[in-house]
N, C-alpha and C positions, 0 to 999 in steps of 0.2 A: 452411792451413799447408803448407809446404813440407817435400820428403822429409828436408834438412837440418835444418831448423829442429824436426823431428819430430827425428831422430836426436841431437840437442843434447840438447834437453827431455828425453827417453828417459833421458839419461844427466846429468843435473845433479847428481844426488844421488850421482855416486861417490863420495863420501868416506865415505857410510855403511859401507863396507866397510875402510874405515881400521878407523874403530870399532870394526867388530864383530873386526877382527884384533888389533887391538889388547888388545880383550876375551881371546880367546883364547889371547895372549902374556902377559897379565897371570896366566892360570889358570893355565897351564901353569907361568909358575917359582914361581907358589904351591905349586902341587901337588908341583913338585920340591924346592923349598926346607923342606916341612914332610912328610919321607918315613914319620913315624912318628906324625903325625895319623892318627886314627879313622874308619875310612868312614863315620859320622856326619859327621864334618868334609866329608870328602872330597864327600859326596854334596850338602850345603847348597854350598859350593861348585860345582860342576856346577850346581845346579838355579839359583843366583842366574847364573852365568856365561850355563848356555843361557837362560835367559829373556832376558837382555839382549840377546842374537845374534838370536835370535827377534823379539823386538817390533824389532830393528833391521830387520832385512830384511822383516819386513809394512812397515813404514814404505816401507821403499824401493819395494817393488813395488807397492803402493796408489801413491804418490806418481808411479809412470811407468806404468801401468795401459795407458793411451790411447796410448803411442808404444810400449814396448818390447813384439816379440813372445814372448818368453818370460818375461813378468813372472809368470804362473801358477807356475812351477817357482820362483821364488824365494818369493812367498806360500805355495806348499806348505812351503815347505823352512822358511822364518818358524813355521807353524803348528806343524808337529811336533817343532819346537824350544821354542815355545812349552809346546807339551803335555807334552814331557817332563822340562822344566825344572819345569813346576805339579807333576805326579806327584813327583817327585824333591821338590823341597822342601815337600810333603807328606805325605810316609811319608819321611823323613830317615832311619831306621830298614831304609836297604837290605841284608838280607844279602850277605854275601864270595858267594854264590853266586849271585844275579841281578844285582850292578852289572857286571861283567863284561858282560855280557849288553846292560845299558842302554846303556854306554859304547861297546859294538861295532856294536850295531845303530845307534845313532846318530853314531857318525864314519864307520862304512861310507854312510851315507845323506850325509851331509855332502861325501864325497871323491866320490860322483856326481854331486852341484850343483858343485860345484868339476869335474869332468869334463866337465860340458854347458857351463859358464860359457865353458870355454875353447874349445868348440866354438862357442859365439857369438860369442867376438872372432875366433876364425878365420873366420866369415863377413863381418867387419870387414875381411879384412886386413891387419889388426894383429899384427903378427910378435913370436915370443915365444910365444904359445900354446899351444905344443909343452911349456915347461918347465912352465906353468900342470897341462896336462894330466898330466904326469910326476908332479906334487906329486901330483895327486887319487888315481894308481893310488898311489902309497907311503902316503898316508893309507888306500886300500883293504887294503894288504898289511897295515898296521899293524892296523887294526880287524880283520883277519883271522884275526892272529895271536891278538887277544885274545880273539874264538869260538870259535878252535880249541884254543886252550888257556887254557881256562876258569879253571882251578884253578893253573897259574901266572901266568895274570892275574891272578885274586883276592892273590896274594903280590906280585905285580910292578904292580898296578892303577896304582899311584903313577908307576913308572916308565913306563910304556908310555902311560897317559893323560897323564902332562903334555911327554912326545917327542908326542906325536899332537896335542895342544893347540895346541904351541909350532908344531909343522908347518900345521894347519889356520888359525895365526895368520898365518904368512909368506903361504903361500897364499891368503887374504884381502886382504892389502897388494896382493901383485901381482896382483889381479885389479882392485883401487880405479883402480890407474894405467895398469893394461891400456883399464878403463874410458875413464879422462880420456885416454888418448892417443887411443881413439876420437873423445870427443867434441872435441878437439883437430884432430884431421883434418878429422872434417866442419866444423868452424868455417871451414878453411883453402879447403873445397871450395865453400864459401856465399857 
C-alpha cells in the first residue's frame, strides 16, 4: 500500500464525526429547549447522548487502526465516553452535586481530543486548524467554568451544558470536513 493510498483509507470514515456532532447538537437544544427538566432527565440524556459518541468513535478508530497514527486517542477518548455514558445511565439518580463534576471532567477531556485532532490536521496542512483548535480551548474554558463553580453549575448545569454540547457539536462538524479535505488532497496527490 502506498503512503496515499494509506492516508485515504486512514480517513474514509469522516463522516463518523458528522454523526457524532450531530449527536451533540441534537443534546444540546434538548437540553436548552427543556431548562426545567430534572437531572434525572438530564442525566439519561447525557448518558444515551455519550454512549452514542462513544461507540461512534471506537468505530472510527477500530475501522483506521492500521493507517491512522493517532487512532489510539480517539479509541481512548471512544472508551471513556463509553464508560461514562454506562455509569450515567446507570445510577440516573445523579446528585446536583457530582453531575457538575461528571459534565466537566468529561467536556474538559473531550476539548483535549478536539485540541490534538487539530494538531493532526495541522500536520496535514490542512488550514483552518487554528479555528478547530480555538473551539477546544472554549470547550476547555467552558468545562472549567463548570469545576470551578460547582454550585452554580449545579443551578446553570442546563445552560452551560447544552452552550458546551452545542459548541463540542460545531467542533465535530469541522473536524468531519477538516478530515475529508485531507483525504481530498491526498486523492489529488495520488
Amino acid at each position: 500500500m502506498t503512503v496515499a493510498s494509506n492516508a485515504i483509507g486512514a480517513i474514509r470514515n469522516w463522516w463518523w464525526f458528522i454523526i457524532v456532532g450531530l449527536l451533540f447538537i441534537v443534546s444540546g437544544i434538548a437540553v436548552l429547549s427543556r431548562p426545567l427538566e430534572g437531572y434525572v432527565s438530564l442525566s439519561v440524556l447525557f448518558s444515551i447522548a455519550i454512549l452514542g459518541i462513544g461507540i461512534s468513535q471506537i468505530v472510527f478508530a477500530i475501522g483506521n487502526k492500521d493507517i491512522l497514527p493517532g487512532w489510539g486517542w480517539t479509541l481512548a477518548s471512544g472508551i471513556i465516553d463509553v464508560a461514562v455514558g454506562a455509569y450515567l445511565f446507570m445510577f440516573p439518580v445523579v446528585t446536583m452535586a457530582t453531575l457538575p463534576y461528571f459534565v466537566g471532567f468529561w467536556l474538559m477531556f473531550r476539548s483535549f481530543y478536539i485540541m490534538g485532532a487539530s494538531m493532526d490536521i495541522q500536520s496535514f496542512g490542512i488550514s483552518g486548524w487554528g479555528w478547530l483548535f480555538s473551539g477546544g480551548i472554549l470547550l476547555l474554558i467552558l468545562s472549567g467554568l463548570i469545576l470551578y463553580f460547582p454550585t452554580a453549575a449545579a443551578v446553570g448545569i442546563v445552560a452551560w451544558s447544552g452552550l458546551a454540547f452545542l459548541t463540542g457539536g460545531l467542533l465535530s462538524i469541522v473536524l468531519a470536513f477538516k478530515l475529508r479535505g485531507i483525504k481530498n488532497a491526498v486523492k489529488m496527490l495520488a
